[in-house]
MIMARTI-249537 format. One line per 2 residues: their letters; for each residue z, x, y of N, C-alpha, C. Coordinates in nm, 4 decimals, padded with zeros to 6 digits. Layout:
// residues N
A = Z X Y Z X Y Z X Y ~ ...;
// end
This chain:
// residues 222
XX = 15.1490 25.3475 -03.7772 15.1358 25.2530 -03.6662 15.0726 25.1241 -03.7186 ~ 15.1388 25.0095 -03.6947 15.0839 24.8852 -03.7061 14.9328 24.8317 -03.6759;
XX = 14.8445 24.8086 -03.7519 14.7414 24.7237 -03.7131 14.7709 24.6302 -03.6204 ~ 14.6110 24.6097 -03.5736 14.6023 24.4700 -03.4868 14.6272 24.3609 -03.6143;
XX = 14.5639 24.3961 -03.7138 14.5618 24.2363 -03.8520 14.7564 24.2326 -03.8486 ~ 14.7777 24.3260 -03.8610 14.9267 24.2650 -03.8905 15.0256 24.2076 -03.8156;
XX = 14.9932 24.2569 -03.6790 15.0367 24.1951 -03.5152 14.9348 24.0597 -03.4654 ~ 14.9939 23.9350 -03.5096 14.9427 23.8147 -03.4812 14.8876 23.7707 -03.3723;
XX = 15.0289 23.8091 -03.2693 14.9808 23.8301 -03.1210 14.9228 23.8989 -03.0511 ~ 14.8562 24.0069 -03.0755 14.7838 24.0957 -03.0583 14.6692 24.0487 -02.9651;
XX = 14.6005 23.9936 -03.0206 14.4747 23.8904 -02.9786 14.4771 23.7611 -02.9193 ~ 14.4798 23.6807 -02.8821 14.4652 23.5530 -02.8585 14.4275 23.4632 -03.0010;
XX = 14.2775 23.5241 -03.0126 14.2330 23.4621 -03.1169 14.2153 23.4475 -03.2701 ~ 14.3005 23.5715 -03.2680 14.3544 23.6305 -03.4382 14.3973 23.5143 -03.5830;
XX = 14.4671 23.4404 -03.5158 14.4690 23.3147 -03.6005 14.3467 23.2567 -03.6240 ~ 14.2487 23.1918 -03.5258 14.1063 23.1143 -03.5326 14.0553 23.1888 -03.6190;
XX = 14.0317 23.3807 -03.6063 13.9240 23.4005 -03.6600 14.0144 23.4296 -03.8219 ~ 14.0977 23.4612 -03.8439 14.1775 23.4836 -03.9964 14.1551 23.4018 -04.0398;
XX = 14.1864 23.2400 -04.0038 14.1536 23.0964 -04.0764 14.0422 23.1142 -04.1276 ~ 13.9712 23.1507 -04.0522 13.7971 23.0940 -04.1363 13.7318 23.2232 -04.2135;
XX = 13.8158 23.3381 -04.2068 13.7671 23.4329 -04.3257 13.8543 23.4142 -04.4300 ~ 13.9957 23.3712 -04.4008 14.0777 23.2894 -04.5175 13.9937 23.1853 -04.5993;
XX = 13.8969 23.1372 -04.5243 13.8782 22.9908 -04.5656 13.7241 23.0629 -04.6221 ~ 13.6545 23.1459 -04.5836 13.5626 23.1869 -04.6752 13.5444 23.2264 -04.7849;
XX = 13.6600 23.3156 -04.7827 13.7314 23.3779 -04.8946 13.7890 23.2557 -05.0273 ~ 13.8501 23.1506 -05.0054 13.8641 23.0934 -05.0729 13.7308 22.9923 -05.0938;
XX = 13.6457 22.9908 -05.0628 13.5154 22.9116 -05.0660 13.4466 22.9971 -05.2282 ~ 13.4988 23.1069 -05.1827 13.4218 23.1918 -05.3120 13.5217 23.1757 -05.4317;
XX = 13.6377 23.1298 -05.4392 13.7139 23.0927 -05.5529 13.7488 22.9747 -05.6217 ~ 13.7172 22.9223 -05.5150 13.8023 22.7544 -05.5153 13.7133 22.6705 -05.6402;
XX = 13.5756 22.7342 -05.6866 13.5194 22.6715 -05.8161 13.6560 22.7048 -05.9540 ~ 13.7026 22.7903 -05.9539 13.7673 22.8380 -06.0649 13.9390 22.8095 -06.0434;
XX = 13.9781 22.8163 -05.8881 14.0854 22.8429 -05.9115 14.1610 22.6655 -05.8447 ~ 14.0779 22.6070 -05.7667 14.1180 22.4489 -05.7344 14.1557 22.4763 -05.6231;
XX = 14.2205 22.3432 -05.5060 14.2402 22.3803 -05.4078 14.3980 22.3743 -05.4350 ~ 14.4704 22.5119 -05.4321 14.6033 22.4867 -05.4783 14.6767 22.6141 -05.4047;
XX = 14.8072 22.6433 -05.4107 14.8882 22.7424 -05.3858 14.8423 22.8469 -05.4273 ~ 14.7563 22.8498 -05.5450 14.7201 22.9879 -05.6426 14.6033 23.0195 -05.5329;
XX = 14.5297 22.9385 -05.5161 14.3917 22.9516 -05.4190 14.4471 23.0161 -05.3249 ~ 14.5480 23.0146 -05.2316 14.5354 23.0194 -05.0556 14.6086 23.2174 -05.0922;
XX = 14.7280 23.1703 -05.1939 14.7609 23.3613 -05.1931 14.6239 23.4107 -05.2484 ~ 14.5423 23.3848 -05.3258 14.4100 23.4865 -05.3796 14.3368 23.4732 -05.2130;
XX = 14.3028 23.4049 -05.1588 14.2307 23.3508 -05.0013 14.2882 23.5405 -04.9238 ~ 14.4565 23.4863 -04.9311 14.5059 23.5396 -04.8254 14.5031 23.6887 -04.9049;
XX = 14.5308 23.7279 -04.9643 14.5445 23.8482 -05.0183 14.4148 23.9577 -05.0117 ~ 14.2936 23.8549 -04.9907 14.1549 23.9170 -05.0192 14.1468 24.0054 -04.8517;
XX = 14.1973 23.9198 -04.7498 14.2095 23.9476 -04.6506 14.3178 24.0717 -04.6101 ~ 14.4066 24.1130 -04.7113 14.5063 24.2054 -04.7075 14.5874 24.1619 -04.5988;
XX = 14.6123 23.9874 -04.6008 14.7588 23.8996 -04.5598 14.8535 23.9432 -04.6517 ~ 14.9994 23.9448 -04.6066 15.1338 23.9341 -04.6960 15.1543 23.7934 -04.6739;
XX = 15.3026 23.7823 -04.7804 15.3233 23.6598 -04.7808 15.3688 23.6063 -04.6770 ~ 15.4397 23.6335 -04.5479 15.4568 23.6212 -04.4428 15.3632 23.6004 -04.3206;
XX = 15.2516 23.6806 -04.3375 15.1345 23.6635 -04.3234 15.0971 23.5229 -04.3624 ~ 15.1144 23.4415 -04.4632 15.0187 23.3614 -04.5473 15.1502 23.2158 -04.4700;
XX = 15.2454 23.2408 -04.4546 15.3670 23.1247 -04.4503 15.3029 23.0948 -04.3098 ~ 15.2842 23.1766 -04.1602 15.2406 23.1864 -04.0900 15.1235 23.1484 -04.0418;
XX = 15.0236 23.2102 -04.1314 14.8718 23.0917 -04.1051 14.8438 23.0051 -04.1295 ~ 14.8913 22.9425 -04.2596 14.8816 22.8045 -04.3129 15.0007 22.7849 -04.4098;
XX = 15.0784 22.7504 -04.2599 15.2008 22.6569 -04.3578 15.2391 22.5898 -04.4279 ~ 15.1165 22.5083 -04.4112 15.1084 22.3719 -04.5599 15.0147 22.3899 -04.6310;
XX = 14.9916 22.5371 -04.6740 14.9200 22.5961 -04.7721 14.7886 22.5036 -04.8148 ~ 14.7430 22.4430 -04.9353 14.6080 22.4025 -04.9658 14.5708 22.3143 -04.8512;
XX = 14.6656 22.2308 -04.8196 14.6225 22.1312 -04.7206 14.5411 22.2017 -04.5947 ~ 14.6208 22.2949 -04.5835 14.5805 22.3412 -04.4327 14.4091 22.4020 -04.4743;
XX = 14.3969 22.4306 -04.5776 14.2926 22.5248 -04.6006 14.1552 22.3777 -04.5862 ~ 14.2034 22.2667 -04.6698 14.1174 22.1435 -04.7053 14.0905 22.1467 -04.5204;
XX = 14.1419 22.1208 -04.4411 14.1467 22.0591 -04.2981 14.0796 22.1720 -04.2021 ~ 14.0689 22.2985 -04.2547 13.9707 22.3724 -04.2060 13.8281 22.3849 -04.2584;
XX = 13.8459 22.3350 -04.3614 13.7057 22.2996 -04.4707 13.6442 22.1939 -04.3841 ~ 13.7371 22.0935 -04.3411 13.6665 21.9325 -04.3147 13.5924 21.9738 -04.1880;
XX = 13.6853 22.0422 -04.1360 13.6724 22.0825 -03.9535 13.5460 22.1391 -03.9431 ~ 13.5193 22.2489 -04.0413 13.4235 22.3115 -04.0489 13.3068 22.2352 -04.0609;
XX = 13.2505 22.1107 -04.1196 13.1612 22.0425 -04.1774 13.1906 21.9729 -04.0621 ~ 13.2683 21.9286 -03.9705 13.2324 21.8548 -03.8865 13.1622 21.8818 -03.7803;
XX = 13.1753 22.0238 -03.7254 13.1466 22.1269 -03.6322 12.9720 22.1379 -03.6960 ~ 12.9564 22.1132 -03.8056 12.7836 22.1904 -03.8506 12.7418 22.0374 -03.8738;
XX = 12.7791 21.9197 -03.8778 12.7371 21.8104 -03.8577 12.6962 21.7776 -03.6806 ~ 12.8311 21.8335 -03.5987 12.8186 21.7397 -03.4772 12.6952 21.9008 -03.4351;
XX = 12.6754 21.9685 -03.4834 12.5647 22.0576 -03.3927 12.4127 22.0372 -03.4369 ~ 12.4232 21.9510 -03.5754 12.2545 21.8867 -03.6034 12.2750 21.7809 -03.4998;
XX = 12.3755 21.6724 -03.4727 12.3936 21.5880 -03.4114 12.2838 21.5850 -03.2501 ~ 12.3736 21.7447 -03.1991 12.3100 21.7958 -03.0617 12.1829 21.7857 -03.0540;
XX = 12.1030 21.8101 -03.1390 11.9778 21.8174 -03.1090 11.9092 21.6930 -03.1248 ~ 11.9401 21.5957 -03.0993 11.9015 21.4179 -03.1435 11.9761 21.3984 -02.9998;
XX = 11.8860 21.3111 -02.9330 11.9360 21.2408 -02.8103 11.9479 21.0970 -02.8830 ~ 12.0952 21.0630 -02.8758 12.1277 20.9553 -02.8712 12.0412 20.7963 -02.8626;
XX = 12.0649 20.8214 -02.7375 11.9779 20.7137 -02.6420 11.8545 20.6440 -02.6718 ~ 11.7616 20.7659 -02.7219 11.6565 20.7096 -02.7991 11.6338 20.6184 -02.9186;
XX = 11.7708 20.6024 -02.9818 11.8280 20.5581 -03.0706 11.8681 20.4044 -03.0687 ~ 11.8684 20.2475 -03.1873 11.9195 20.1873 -03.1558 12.0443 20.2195 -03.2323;
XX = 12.1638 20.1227 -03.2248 12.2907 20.1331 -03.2273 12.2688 20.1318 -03.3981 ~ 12.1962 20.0959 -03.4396 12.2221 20.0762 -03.6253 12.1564 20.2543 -03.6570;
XX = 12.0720 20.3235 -03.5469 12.0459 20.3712 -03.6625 12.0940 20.5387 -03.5768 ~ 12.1826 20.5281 -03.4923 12.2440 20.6439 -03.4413 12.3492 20.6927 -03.5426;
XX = 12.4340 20.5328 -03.5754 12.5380 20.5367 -03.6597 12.4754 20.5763 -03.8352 ~ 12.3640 20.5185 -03.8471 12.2904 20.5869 -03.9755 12.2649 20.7616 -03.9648;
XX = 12.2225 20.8164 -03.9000 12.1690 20.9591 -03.8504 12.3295 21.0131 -03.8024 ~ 12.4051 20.9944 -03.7682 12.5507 21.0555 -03.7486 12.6204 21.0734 -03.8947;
XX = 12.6149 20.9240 -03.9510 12.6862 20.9617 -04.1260 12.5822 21.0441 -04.2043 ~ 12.4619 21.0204 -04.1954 12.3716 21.1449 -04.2913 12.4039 21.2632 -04.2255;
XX = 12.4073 21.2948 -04.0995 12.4223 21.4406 -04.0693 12.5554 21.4666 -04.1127 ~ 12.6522 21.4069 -04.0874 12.8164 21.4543 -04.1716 12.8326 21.4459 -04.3033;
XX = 12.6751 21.3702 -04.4218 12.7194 21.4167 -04.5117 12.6227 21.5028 -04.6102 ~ 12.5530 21.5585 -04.4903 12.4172 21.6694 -04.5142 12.5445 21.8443 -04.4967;
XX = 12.6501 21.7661 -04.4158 12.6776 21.9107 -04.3308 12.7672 21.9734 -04.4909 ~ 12.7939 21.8862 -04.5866 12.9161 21.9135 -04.6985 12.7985 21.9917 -04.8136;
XX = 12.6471 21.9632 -04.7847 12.5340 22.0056 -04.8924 12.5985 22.1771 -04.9655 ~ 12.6093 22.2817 -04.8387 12.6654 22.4049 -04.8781 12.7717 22.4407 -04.9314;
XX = 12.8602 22.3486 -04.9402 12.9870 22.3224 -04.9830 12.9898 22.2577 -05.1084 ~ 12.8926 22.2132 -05.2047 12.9396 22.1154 -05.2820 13.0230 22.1127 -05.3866;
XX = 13.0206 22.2907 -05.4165 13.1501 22.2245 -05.5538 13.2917 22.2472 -05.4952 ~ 13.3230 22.2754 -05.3909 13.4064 22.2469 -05.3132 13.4928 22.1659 -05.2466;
XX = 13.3431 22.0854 -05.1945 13.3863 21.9518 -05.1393 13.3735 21.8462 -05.2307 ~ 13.3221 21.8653 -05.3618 13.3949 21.8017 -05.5038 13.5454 21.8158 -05.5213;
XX = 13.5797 21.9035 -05.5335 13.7404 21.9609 -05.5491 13.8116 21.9062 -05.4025 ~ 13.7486 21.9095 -05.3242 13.8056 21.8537 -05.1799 13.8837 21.7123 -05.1807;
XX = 13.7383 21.6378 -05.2466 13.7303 21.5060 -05.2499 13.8302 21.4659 -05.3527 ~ 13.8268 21.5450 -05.4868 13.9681 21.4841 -05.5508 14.1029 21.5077 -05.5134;
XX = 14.1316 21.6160 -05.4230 14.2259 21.6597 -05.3677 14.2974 21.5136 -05.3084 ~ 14.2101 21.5222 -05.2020 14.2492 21.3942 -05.1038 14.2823 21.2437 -05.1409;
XX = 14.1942 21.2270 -05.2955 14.2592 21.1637 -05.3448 14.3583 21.0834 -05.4224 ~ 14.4009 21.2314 -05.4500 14.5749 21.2128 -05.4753 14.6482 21.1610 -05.3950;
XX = 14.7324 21.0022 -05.4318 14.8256 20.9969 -05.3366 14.8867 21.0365 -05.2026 ~ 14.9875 21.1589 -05.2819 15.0548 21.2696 -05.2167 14.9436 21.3610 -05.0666;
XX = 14.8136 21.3363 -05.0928 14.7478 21.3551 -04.9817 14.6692 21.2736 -04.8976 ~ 14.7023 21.1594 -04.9255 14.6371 20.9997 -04.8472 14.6575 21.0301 -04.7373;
XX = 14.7739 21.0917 -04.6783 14.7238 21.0725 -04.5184 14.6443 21.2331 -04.4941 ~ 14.6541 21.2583 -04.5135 14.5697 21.3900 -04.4527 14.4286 21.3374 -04.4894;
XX = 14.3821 21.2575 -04.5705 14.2349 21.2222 -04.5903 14.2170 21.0943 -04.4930 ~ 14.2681 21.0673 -04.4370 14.2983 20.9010 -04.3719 14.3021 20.9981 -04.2031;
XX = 14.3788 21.0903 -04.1813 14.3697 21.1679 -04.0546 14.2326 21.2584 -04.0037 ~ 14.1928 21.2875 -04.1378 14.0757 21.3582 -04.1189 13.9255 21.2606 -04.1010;
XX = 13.9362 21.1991 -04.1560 13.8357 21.0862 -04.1547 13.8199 21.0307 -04.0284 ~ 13.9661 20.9976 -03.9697 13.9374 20.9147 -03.8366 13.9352 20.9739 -03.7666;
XX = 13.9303 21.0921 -03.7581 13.9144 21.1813 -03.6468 13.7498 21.2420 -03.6349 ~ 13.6696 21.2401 -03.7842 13.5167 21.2792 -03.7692 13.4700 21.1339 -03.7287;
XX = 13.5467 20.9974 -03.7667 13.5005 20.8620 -03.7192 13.4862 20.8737 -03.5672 ~ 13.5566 20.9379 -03.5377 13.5956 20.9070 -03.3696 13.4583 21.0185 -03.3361;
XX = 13.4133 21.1232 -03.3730 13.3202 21.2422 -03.2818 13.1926 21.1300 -03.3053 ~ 13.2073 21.1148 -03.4165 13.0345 21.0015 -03.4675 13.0501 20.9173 -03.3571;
XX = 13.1144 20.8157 -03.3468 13.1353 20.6906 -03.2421 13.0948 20.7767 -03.0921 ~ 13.1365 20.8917 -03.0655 13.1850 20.9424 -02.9048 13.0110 21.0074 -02.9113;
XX = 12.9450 21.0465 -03.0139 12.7962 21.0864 -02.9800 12.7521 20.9559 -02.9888 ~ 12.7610 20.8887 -03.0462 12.6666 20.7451 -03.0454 12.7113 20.6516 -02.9443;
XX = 12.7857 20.7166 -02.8538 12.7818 20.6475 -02.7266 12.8706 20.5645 -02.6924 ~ 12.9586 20.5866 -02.8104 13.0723 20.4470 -02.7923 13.1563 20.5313 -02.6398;
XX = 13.2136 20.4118 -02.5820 13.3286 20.4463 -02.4266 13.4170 20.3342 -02.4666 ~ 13.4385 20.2434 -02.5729 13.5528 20.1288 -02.5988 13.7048 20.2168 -02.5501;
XX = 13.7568 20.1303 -02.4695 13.9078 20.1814 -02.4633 14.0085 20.1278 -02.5270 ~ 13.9417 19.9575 -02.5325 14.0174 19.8593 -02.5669 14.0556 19.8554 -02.7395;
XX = 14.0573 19.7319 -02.7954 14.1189 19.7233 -02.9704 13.9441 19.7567 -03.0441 ~ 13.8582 19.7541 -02.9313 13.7258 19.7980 -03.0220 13.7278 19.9132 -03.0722;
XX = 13.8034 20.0424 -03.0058 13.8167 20.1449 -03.0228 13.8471 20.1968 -03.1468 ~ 13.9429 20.1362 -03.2107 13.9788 20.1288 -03.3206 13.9471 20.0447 -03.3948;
XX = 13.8952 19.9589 -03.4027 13.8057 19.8953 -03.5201 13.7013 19.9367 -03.5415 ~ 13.6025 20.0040 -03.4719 13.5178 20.0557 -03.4785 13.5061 20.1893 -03.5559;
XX = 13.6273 20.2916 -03.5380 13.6631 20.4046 -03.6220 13.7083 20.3602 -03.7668 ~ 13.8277 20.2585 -03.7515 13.8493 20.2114 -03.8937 13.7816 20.1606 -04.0102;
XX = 13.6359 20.1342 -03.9459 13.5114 20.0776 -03.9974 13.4307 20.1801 -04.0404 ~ 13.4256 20.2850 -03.9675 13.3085 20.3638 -03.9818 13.4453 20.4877 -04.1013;
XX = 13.5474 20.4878 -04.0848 13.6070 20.5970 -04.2000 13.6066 20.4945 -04.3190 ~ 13.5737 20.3392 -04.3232 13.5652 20.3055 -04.4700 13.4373 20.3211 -04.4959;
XX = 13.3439 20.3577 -04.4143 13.2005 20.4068 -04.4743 13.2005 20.5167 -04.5443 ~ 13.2660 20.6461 -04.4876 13.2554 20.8144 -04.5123 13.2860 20.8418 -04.6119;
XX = 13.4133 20.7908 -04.6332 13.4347 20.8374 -04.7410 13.3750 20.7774 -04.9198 ~ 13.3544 20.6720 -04.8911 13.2660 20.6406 -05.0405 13.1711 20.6740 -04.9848;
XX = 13.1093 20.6982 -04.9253 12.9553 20.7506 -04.9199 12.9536 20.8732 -04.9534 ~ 13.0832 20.9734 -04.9097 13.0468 21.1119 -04.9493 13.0813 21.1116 -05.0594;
XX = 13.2072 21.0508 -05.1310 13.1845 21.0428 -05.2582 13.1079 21.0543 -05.3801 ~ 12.9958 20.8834 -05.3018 12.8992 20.8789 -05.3605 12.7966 20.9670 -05.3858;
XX = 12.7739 21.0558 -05.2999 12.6883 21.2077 -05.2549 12.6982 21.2865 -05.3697 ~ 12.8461 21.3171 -05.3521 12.9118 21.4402 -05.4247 12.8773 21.4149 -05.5751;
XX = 12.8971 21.2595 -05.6709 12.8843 21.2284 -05.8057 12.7447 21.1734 -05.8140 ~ 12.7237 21.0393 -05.7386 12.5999 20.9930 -05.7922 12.4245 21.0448 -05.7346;
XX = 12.4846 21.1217 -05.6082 12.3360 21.1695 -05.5209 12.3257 21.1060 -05.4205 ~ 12.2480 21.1624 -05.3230 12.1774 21.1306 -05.2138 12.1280 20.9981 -05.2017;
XX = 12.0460 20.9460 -05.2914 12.0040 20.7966 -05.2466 12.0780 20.6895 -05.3074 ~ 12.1887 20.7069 -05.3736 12.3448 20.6153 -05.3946 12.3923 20.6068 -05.2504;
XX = 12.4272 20.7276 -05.2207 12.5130 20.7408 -05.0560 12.4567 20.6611 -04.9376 ~ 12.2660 20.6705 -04.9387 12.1991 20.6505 -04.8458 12.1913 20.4333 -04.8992;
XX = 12.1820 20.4475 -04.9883 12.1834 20.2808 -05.0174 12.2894 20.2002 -04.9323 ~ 12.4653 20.2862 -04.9928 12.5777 20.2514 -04.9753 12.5894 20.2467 -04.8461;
XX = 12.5184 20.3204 -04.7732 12.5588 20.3822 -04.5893 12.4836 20.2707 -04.5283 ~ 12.3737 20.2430 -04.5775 12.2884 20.1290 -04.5287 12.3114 19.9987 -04.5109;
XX = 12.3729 19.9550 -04.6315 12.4633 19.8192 -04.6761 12.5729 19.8101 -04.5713 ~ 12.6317 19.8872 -04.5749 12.7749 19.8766 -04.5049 12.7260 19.8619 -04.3713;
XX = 12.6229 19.9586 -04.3035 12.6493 19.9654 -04.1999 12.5572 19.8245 -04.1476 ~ 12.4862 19.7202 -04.2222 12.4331 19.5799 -04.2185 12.5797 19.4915 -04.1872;
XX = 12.6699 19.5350 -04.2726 12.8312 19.4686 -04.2142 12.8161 19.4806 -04.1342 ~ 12.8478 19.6350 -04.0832 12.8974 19.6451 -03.9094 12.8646 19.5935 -03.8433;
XX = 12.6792 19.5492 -03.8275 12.6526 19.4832 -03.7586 12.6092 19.3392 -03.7553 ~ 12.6562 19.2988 -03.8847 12.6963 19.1659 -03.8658 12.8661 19.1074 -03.7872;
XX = 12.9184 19.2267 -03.8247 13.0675 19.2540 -03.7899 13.0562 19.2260 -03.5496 ~ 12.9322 19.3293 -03.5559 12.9231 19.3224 -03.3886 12.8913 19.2224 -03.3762;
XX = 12.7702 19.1522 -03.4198 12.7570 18.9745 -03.3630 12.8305 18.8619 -03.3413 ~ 12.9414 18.8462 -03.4589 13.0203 18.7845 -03.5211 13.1594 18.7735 -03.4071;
XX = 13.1780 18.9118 -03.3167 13.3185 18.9086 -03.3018 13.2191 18.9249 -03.0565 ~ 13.0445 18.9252 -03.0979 13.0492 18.9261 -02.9525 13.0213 18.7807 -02.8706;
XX = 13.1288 18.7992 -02.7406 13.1477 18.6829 -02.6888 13.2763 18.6023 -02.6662 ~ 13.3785 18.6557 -02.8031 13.5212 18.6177 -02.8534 13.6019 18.6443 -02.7914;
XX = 13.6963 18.5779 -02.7022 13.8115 18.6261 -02.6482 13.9059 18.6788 -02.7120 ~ 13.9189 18.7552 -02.7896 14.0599 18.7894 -02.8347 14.1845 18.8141 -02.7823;
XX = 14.1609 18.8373 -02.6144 14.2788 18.8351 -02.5914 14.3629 18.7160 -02.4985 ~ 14.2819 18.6400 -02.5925 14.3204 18.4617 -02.5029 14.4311 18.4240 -02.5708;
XX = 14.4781 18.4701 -02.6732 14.6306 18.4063 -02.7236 14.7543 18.4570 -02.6243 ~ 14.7016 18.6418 -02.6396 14.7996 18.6939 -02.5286 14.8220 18.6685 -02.4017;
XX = 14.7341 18.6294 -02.3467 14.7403 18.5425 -02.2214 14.8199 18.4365 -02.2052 ~ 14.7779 18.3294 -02.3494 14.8812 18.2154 -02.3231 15.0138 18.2501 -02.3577;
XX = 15.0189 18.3502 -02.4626 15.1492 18.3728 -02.4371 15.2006 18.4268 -02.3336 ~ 15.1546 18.4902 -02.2509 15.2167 18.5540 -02.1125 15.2287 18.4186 -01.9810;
XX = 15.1128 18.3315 -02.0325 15.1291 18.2173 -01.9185 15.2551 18.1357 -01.9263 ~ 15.3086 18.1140 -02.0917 15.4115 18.0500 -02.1410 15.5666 18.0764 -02.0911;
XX = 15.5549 18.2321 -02.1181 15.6697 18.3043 -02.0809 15.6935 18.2439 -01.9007 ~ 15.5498 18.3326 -01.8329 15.5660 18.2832 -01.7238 15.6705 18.1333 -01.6424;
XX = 15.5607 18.0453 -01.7261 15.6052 17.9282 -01.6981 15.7395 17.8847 -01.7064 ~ 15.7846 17.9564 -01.8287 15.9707 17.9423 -01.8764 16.0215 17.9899 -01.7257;
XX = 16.0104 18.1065 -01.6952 16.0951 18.2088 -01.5863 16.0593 18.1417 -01.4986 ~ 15.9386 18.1323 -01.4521 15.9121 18.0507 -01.3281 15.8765 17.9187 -01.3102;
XX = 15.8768 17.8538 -01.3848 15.8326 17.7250 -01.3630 15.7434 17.6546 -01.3390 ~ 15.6841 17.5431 -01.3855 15.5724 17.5164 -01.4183 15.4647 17.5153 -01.2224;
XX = 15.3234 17.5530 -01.2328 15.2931 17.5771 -01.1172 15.2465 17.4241 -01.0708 ~ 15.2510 17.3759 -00.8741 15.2147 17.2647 -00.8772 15.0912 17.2742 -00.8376;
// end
């Protein structure tokens, strides 16, 4: 008679919890074996997955494994996060205390999220490091209080994922107070970046262009 492990549907949650003993499992290899195809069958096999099994949980094999790695560090970042009220906070240094906690949360991980970090920077995986980034950009921004709907929304994320990632970088090779220098500097941009752009209409061109159009179709007003 068939196991529950081998009946997917069985559970609801059989996938969630396989991922992350997959992903433990390869936590204990990934010094020796890289984050690669060889990694995810040793991952999956430890678990007594088949290969069908393995096509099934993570289809895009290392990648998928890296993106449960990230997920994971984001989840043990945004829960130091929880315990810091915001509010009490000014805006320079919520965004300081959000990037140290996301790159405190990679500390247990490190020769990992060494191997992570060169992963992603292969080419061939630019967007999956570019997807993952703006998506921990976006939880940092949404605890530190950001509600932008508008084009701030995204400048604001696009800003804060060119922080993360050389900073964790910097973490991973040069140490802790490289990262904390680098995080500091940058984030003196940002907020020269907020002064600089508050007050600015930006969307006064689009206007005239909509008044223009207007005016064509309808004619000038008397």
């Amino acid at each position: 008679m068939p196991t529950t492990q081998s009946i997917p549907n069985a559970e609801p949650d059989w996938a969630d919890d396989m991922e992350q003993r997959v992903l433990d499992r390869a936590l204990e290899r990934v010094a020796v074996l890289g984050w690669n195809r060889r990694l995810v069958r040793a991952a999956c096999a430890a678990e007594g997955l088949s290969l069908g099994d393995e096509e099934l949980l993570l289809p895009n094999g290392a990648r998928d494994l890296i993106a449960l790695l990230w997920r994971r560090h984001d989840a043990r970042a945004m829960a130091t996060l929880a315990e810091i009220d915001p509010a009490t906070l000014k805006i320079r240094e919520r965004i300081a205390r959000a990037v140290d906690a996301r790159l405190e949360a990679t500390d247990a991980d490190r020769e990992a999220t060494r191997r992570l970090s060169g992963f992603l920077h292969l080419p061939t995986n630019a967007d999956l490091g570019a997807t993952l980034t703006w998506a921990t950009a976006d939880q940092l921004w949404r605890w530190a209080g950001d509600t932008a709907s508008d084009w701030n929304h995204y400048t604001k994320r696009l800003i804060l994922s060119g922080i993360i990632g050389p900073a964790m970088t910097l973490r991973l090779f040069d140490g802790p107070e490289a990262a904390d220098a680098y995080v500091a500097a940058r984030i003196d941009n940002v907020m020269s970046f907020e002064k600089w752009k508050a007050g600015k209409d930006f969307d006064a061109p689009a206007r005239k262009v909509g008044e223009l159009l207007s005016r064509l179709r309808y004619g000038a007003k008397t």
